[in-house]
C-alpha positions as CSV (number, residue, x, y, z in Angstrom):
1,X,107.6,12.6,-37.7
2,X,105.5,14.0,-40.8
3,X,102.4,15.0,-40.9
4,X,101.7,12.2,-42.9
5,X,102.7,10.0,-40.4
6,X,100.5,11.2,-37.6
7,X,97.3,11.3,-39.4
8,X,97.7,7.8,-40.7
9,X,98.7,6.8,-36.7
10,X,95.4,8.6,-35.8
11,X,92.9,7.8,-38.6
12,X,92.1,4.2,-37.3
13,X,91.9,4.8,-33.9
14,X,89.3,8.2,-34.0
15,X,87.9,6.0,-36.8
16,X,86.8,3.2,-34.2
17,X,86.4,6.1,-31.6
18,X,83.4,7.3,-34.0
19,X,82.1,3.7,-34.4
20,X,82.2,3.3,-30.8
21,X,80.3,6.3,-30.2
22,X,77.3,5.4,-33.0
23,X,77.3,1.8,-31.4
24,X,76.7,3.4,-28.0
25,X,74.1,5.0,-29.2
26,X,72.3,2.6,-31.3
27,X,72.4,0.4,-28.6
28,X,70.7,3.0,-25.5
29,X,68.0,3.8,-28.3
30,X,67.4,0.3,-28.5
31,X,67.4,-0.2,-25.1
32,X,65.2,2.8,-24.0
33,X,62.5,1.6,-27.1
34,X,62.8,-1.9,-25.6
35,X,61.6,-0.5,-22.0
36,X,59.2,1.9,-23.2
37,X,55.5,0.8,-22.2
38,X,53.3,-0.6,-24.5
39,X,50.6,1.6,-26.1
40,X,46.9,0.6,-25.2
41,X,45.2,-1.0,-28.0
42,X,42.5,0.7,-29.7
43,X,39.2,-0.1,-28.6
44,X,37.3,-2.4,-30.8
45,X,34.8,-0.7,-33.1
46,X,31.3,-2.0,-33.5
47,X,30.7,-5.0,-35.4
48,X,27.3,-4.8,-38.0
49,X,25.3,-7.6,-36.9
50,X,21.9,-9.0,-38.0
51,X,19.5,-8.6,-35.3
52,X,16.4,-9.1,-36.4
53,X,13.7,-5.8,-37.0
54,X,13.9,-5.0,-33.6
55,X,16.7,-4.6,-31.2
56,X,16.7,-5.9,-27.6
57,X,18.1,-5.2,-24.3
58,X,20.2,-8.7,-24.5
59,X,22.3,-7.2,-27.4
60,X,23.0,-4.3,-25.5
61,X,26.2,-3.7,-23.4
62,X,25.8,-1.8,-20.0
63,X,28.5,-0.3,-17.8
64,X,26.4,1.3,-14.1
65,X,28.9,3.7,-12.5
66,X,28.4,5.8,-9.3
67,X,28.3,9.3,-9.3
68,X,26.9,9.8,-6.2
69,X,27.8,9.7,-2.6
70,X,24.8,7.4,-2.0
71,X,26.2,3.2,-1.6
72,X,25.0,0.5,-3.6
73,X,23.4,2.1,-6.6
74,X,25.4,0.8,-8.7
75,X,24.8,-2.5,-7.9
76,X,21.0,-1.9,-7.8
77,X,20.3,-0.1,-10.5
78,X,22.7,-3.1,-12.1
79,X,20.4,-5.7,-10.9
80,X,17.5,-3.4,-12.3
81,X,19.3,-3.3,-16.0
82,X,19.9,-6.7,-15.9
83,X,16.8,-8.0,-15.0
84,X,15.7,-6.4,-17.8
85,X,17.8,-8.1,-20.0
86,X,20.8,-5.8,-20.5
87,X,24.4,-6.9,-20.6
88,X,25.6,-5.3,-18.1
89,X,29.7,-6.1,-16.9
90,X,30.8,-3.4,-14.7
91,X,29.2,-1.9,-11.4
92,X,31.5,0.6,-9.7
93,X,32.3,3.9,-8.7
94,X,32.8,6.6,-11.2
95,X,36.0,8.5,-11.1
96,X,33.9,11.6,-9.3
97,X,30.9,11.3,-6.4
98,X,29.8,14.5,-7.0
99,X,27.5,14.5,-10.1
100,X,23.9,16.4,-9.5
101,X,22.4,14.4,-12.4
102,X,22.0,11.3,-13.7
103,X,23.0,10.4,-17.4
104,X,23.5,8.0,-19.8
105,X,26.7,8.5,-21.6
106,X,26.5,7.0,-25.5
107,X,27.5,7.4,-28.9
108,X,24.9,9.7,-30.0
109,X,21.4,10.5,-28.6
110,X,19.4,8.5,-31.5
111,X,21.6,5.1,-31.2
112,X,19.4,2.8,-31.1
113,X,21.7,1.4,-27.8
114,X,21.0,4.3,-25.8
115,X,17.7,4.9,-26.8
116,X,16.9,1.5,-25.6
117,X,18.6,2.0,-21.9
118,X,16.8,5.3,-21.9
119,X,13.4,3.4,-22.0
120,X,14.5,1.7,-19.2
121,X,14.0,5.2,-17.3
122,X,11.5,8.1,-16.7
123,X,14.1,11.0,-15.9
124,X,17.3,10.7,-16.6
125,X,20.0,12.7,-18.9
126,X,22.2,11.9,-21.7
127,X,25.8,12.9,-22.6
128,X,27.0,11.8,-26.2
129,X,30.7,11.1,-26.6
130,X,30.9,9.4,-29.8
131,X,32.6,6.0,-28.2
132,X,33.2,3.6,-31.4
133,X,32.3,0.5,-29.3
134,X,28.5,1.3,-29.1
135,X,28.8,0.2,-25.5
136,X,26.5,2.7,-23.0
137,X,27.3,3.8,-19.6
138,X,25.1,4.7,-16.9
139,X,26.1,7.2,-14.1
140,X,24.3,7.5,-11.3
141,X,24.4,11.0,-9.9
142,X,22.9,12.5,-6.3
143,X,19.1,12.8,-8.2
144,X,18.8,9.1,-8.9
145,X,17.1,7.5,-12.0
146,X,13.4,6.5,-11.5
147,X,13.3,3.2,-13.3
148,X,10.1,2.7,-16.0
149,X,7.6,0.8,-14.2
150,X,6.6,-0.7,-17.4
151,X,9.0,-0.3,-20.1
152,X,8.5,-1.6,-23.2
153,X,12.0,-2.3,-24.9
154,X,12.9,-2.3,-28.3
155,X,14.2,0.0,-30.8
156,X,12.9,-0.7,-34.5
157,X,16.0,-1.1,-36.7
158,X,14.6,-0.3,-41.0
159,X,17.4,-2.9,-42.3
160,X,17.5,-5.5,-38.5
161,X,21.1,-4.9,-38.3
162,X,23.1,-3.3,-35.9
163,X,26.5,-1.7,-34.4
164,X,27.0,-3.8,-31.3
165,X,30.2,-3.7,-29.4
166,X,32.7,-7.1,-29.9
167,X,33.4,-7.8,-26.1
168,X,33.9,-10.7,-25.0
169,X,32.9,-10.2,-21.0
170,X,31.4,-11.9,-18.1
171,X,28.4,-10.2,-16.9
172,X,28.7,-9.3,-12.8
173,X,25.7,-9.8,-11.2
């Protein structure tokens, strides 16, 4: 036999051996990107909405988490918030018991959101982290938030709209 011979004997079947192969490994890529988890969804940003001159607790989104080792704040201060007219939709524990201070975590310290919760209290902190859902979180930490006895809500907006977070929640209460 030539060597003519034995590379035509050999060309188809190391040609489908090389086929095979790029099959095999189309197919566990597609397979592996099939099972992979799906990546979280964005938040929503804020949606501009027409509010009037004045914003008011009831456009205002609350989440009360607590930071404390203390039991129930949460839920009471919640009650508080929500007497006063916020929105609020979560009362739980925060991911750590062990914060000194109260704060109120926020987009930016002159949102017109967080300013409005911070009326809501005499001493308490804030923390900005630049969420893009204008939705405010309260955490309750070992020295506890003195509510306002008389707090007089609202925030002046100069063209009555605002950034309000697009969530679509039940309120707990």
């Amino acid at each position: 036999m030539d060597a003519r011979r034995v590379i035509r004997a050999l060309k188809t079947p190391v040609t489908l051996l090389i086929l095979l192969g790029l099959v095999y490994f189309a197919a566990r890529w597609g397979y592996d990107a099939a099972r992979a988890p799906i990546p979280p969804r964005p938040p929503e940003p804020c949606v501009v909405k027409d509010v009037g001159p004045t914003l008011l607790p009831e456009h205002v989104y609350v989440s009360v988490y607590n930071g404390s080792t203390a039991d129930g704040v949460a839920k009471r201060l919640g009650q508080i918030l929500s007497a006063d007219g916020f929105k609020v939709y979560k009362r739980t524990n925060a991911e750590r018991d062990d914060h000194a201070q109260s704060v109120v975590v926020g987009h930016s310290e002159d949102s017109p959101e967080v300013v409005l919760v911070r009326q809501a209290f005499e001493n308490i902190g804030f923390q900005a982290d630049a969420r893009p859902d204008r939705s405010v979180d309260v955490i309750i930490g070992a020295e506890q938030p003195t509510p306002h006895p008389a707090p007089e809500f609202g925030v002046p907006l100069p063209d009555g709209k605002a950034c309000l977070p697009e969530l679509n929640l039940t309120t707990t209460g």
